[in-house]
C-alpha positions in Angstrom: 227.9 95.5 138.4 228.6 93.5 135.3 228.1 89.7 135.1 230.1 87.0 134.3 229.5 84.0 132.4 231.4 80.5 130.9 231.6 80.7 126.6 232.7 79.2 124.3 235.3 81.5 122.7 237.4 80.9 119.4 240.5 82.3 119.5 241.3 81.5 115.8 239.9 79.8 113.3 239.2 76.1 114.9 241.4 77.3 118.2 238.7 77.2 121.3 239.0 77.8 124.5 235.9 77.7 127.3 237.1 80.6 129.5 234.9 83.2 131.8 234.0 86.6 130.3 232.8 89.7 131.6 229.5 90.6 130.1 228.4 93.8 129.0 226.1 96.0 131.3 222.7 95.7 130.3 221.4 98.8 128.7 217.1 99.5 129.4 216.3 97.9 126.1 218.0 94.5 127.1 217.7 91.3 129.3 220.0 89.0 131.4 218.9 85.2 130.4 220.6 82.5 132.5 221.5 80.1 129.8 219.7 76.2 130.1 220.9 75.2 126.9 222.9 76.3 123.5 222.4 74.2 120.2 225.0 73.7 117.7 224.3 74.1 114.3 226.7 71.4 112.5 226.3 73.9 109.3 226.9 77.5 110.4 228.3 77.1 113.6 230.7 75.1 111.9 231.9 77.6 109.4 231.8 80.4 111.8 234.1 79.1 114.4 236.3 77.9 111.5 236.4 81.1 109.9 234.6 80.1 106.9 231.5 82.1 107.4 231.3 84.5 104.6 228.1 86.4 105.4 228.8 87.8 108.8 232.1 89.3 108.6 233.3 88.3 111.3 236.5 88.6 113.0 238.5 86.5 115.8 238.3 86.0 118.8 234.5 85.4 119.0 231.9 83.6 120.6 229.6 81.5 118.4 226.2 80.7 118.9 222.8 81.6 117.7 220.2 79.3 119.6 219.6 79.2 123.1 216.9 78.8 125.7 217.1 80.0 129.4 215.6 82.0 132.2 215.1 85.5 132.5 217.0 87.0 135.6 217.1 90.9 134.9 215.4 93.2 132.7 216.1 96.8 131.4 213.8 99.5 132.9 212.3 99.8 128.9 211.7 95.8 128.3 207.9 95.5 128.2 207.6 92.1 126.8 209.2 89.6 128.7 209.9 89.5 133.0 212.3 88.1 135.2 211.5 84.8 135.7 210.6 83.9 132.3 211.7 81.0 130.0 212.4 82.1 126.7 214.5 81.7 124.1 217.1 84.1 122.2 219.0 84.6 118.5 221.8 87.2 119.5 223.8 88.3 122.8 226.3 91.0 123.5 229.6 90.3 124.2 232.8 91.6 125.6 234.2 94.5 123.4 237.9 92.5 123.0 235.5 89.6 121.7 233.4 89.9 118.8 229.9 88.3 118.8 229.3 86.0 115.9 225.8 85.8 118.0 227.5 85.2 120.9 224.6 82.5 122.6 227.2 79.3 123.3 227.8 81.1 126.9 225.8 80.7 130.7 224.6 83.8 130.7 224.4 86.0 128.2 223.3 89.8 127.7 220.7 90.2 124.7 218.3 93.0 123.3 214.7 92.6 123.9 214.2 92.2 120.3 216.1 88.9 119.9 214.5 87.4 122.6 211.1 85.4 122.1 208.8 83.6 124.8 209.3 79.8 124.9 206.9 79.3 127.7 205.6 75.7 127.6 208.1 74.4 124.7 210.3 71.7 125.9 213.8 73.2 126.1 215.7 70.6 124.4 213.8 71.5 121.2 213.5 75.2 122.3 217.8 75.2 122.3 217.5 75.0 118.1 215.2 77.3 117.6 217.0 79.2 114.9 217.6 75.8 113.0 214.0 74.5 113.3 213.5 78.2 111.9 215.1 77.8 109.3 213.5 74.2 108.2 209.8 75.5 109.1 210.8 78.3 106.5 212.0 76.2 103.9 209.0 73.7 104.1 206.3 76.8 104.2 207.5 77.6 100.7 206.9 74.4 99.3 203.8 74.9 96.7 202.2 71.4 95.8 199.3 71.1 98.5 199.3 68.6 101.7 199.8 64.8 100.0 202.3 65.8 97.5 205.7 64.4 97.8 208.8 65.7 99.0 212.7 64.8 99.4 215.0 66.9 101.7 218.0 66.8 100.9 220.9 66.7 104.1 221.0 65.1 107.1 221.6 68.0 109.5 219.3 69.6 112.3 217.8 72.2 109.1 217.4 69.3 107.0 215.8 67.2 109.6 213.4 70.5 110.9 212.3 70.9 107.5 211.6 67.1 107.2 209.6 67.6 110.4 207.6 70.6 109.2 206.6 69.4 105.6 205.0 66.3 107.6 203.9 68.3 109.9 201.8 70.3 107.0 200.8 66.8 105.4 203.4 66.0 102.9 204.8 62.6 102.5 208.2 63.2 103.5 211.6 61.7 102.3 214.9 62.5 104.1 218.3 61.9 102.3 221.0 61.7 103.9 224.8 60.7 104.3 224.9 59.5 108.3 223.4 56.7 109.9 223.4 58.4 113.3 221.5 61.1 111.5 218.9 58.8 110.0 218.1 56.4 112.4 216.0 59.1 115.2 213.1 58.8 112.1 213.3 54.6 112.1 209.8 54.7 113.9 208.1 57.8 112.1 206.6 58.6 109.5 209.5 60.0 107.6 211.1 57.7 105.0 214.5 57.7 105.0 217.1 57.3 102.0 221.4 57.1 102.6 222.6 58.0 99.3 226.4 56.2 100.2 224.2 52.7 100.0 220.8 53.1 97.8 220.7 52.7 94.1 221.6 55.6 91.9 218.2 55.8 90.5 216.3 55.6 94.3 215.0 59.2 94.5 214.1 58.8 90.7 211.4 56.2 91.5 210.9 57.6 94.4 208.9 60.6 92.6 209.5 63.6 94.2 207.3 66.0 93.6 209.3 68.9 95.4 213.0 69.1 97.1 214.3 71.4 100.0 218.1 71.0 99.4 220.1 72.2 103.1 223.6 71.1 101.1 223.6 72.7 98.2 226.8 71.5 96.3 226.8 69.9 93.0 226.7 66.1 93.7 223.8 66.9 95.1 222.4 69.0 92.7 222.9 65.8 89.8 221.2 63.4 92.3 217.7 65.1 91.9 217.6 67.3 89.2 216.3 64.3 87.0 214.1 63.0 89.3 211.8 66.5 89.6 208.9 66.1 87.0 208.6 69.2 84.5 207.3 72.2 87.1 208.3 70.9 89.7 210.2 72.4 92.8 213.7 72.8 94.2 214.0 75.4 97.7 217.0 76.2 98.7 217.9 76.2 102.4 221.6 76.4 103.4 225.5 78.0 103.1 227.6 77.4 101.2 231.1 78.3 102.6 234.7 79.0 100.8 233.2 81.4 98.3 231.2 78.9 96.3 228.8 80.8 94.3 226.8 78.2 92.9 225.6 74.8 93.4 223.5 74.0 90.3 222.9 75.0 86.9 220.5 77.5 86.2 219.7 76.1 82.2 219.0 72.9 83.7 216.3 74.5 86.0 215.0 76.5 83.5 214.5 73.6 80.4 212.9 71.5 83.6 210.5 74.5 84.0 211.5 74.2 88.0 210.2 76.7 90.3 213.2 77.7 92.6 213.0 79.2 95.9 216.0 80.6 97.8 215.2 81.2 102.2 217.8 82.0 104.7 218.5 83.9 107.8 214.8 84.4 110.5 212.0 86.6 111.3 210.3 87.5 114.6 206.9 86.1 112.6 208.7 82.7 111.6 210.3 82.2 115.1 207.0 82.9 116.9 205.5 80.0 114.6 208.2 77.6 115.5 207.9 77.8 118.6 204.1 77.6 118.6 204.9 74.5 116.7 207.2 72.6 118.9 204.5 73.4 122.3 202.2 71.5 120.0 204.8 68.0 119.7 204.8 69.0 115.7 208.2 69.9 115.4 209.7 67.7 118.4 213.3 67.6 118.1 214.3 65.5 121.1 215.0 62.6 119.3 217.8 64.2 117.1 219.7 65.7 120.3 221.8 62.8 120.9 225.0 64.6 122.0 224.7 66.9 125.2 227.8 68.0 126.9 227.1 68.4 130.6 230.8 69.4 132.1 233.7 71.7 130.7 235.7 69.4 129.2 232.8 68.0 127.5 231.6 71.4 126.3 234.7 72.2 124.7 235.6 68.7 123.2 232.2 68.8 121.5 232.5 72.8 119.9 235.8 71.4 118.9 233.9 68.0 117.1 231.4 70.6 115.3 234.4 73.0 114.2 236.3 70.4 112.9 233.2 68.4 111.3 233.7 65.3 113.3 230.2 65.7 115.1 228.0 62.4 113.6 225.2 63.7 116.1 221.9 65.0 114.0 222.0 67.9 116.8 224.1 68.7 120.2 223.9 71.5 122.9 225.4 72.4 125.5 223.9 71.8 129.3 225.0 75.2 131.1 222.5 74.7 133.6 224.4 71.1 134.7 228.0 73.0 134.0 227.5 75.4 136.4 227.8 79.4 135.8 231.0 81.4 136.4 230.4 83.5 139.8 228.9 86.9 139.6 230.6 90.0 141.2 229.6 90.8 144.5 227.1 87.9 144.7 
């Protein structure tokens, strides 16, 4: 008999609601994962549950969600990889056919093919829970060409901005992270990291700063004019981020090219990249506890803090959602 499960389910664009759902049956090819945690992304979760993801195609109702970690509690008779049991973590569920999955992960349990489902034995699950984010970061900063010592600024504040921040130290760069949020900032006070809040420094801070390379998560214009000058001739821009509403651009291409900067454009994951990620945060090299300073741990909670990310009131560098102190939705016949 199917299961049920608590998600997160937007009705319209911005309109949530945390309701119970019937989940699909598993198939052989798929697992049952009781949900620990879900992490927002304050980019793409955003712009999917406000209808302003272009990429997907999405259409309403849906449940959101691309990042969680949980426990294994059912397998198909063809999964060979992981068991019952297991902690692991997963990218995309199955969802109820009068609900369309844009990932579908911000739910207690959730119904998922093996092949979006990854071991995360031994990696704390508070960092486990943004798996897809710290991806996405660890991508960006494995593209970066100047060898270990050079010097980089990321630009954005957000859970990709600060993963990649964490990687490019991680492989040895000095590290710079800009941002635009004090609550976002202050988790790197005591590390390594420098930080930069472009609403207070000096217009020409990142120019003396001396970047030699920049991951850029925002990708708009403003930001764009605040380091374009401040690249030395073949230097590097990689860009890492959406950009929603249909904007097709964020720079300007002559610019790049009479700078002689090497561009580099990364999105979306691979099994290879989330298998490193996670081998990165069992190591403590990509810890992102610090940043998780908003956990919603009852229903109203849950729902008031999908509707902060929706909206983009969230100030938190990274938030989940604690199923496992929610409570699950009660199973048929159990």
């Amino acid at each position: 008999m199917p299961y049920t499960a608590l998600a997160i389910v937007a009705e319209a664009p911005s309109t949530l609601t945390l309701t119970t759902v019937d989940l699909p049956e598993m198939r052989p090819d798929q697992v049952v994962i009781r949900t620990s945690l879900s992490g927002f992304s304050t980019g793409t979760d955003r712009w999917v549950m406000s209808g302003r993801f272009e990429w997907g195609g999405f259409s309403f109702p849906l449940i959101p969600g691309y990042q969680t970690v949980g426990t294994v509690v059912a397998v198909g008779a063809e999964v060979t990889r992981v068991a019952a049991g297991q902690k692991v973590v997963a990218i995309v569920a199955r969802t109820p056919g009068a609900i369309a999955s844009a990932w579908g992960c911000h739910a207690s349990m959730i119904v998922s093919d093996e092949s979006n489902v990854f071991d995360a034995s031994g990696v704390p699950e508070i960092s486990a829970a943004f798996i897809v984010s710290a991806q996405v970061g660890f991508n960006a900063a494995s593209r970066l060409a100047p060898g270990p010592g050079g010097r980089v600024c990321v630009i954005g504040d957000g859970i990709i901005g600060a993963s990649a921040a964490l990687a490019a130290a991680a492989r040895g760069f000095t590290v710079l992270l800009q941002g635009r949020h004090e609550e976002r900032l202050a988790p790197f006070a005591d590390s390594p990291i420098e930080t930069l809040d472009a609403r207070t420094a000096p217009d020409d801070a990142l120019e003396r700063w001396h970047p030699d390379a920049v991951i850029d998560t925002v990708q708009n214009d403003s930001a764009f004019a605040a380091y374009i000058n401040a690249l030395p001739r073949g230097g590097q821009v990689v860009y890492s981020g959406h950009t929603p509403d249909g904007v097709k651009h964020w720079g300007d291409m002559a610019e790049l090219q009479q700078h002689e900067i090497r561009a580099d454009f990364v999105s979306g994951w691979t099994p290879n990249r989330l298998l490193a990620t996670l081998d990165a945060m069992r190591t403590g090299a990509m810890d992102l506890a610090p940043l998780v300073t908003a956990v919603a741990s009852d229903r109203d909670d849950a729902l008031a803090l999908a509707h902060s990310v929706a909206t983009g009131g969230l100030s938190a560098p990274a938030a989940a959602i604690d199923w496992s102190a929610i409570g699950h939705a009660p199973t048929p016949g159990m």
